[in-house]
C-alpha positions as CSV (number, residue, x, y, z in Angstrom):
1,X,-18.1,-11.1,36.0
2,X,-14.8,-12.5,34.3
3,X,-12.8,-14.6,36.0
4,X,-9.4,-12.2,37.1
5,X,-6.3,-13.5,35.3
6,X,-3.4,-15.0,36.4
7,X,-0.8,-13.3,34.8
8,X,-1.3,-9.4,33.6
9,X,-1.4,-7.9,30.4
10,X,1.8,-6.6,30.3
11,X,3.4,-10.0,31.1
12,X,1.7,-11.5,28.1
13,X,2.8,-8.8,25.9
14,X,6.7,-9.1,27.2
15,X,6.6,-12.1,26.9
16,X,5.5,-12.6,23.3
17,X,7.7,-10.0,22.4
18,X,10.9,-11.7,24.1
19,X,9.8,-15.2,21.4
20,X,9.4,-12.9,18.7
21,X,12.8,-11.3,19.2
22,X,14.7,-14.8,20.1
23,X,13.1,-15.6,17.1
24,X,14.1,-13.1,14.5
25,X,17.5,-13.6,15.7
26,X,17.7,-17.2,15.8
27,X,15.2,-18.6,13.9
28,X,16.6,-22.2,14.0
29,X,16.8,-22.2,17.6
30,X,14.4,-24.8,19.3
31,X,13.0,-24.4,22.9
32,X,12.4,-20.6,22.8
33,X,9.0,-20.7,24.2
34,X,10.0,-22.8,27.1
35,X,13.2,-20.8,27.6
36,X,11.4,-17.7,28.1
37,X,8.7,-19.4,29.9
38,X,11.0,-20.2,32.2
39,X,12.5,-16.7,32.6
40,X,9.5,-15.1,33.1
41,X,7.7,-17.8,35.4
42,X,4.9,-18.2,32.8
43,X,3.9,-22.3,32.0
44,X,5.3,-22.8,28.7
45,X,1.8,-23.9,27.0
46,X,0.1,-20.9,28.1
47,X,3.2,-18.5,26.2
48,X,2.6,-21.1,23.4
49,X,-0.7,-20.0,23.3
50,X,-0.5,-16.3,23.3
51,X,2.7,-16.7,21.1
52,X,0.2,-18.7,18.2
53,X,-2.6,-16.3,19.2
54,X,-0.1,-13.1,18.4
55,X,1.0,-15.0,15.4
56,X,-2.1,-15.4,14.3
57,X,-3.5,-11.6,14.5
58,X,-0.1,-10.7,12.5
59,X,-0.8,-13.0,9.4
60,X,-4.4,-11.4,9.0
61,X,-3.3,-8.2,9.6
62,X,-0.6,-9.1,6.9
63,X,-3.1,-10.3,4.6
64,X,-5.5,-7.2,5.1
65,X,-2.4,-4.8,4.4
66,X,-2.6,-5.2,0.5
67,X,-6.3,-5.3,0.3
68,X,-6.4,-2.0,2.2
69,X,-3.8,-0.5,-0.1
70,X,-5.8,-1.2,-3.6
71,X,-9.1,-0.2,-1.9
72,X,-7.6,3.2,-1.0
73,X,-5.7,3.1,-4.9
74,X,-8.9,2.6,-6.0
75,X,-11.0,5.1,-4.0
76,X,-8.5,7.9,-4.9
77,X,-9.2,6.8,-8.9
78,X,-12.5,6.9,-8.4
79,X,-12.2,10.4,-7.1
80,X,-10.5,11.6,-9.5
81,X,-12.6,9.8,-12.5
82,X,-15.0,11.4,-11.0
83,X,-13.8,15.0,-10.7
84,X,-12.8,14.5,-14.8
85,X,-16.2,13.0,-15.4
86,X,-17.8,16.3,-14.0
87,X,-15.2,18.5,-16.0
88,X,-16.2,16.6,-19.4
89,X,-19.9,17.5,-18.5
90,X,-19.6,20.7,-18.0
91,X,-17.5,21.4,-21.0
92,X,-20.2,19.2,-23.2
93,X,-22.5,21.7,-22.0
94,X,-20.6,24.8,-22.7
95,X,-20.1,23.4,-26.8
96,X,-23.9,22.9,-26.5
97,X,-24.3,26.2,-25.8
98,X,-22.0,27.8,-28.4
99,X,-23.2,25.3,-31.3
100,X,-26.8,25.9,-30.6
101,X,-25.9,29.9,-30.9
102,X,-24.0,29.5,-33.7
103,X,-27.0,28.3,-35.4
């Protein structure tokens, strides 16, 4: 059985949010972790942590993003190269068919 944690889920998530927003606004500010740390009672190497942890799931979700796109581009071409190739066939068969009765 885990261990319970010491602060909730929600906390963590507030208080990432709070150093991503201080952030985006200031982004030359210094001391934002332990400022908010501070704020919401949390040690300030524990926010660190989630903070790089959060940072960390964003970047690979940033670097996924593209690949996802071109896989779906490239699904939706294939689909469609496909539905042509099919169309091609059965019109190579139909001029089968009319060559071989005009002969």
């Amino acid at each position: 059985m885990p261990a319970p944690r010491k602060y909730p889920p929600e906390l963590i998530e507030r208080g990432v949010q709070m150093v991503a927003a201080i952030r985006h606004g200031d982004p030359g500010r210094h001391g934002v972790i332990r400022q908010v740390g501070e704020l919401l009672d949390i040690h300030p190497e524990v926010l660190r942590h989630w903070v790089k942890k959060a940072d960390a799931e964003n970047e690979k979700a940033r670097a996924v993003e593209p690949e996802a796109r071109d896989l779906r581009r490239l699904e939706r071409e294939n689909a469609e190269l496909r539905r042509v190739n099919s169309i091609l066939k059965a019109a190579a068969i139909l001029f089968a068919a009319e060559i071989e009765r005009a002969s």
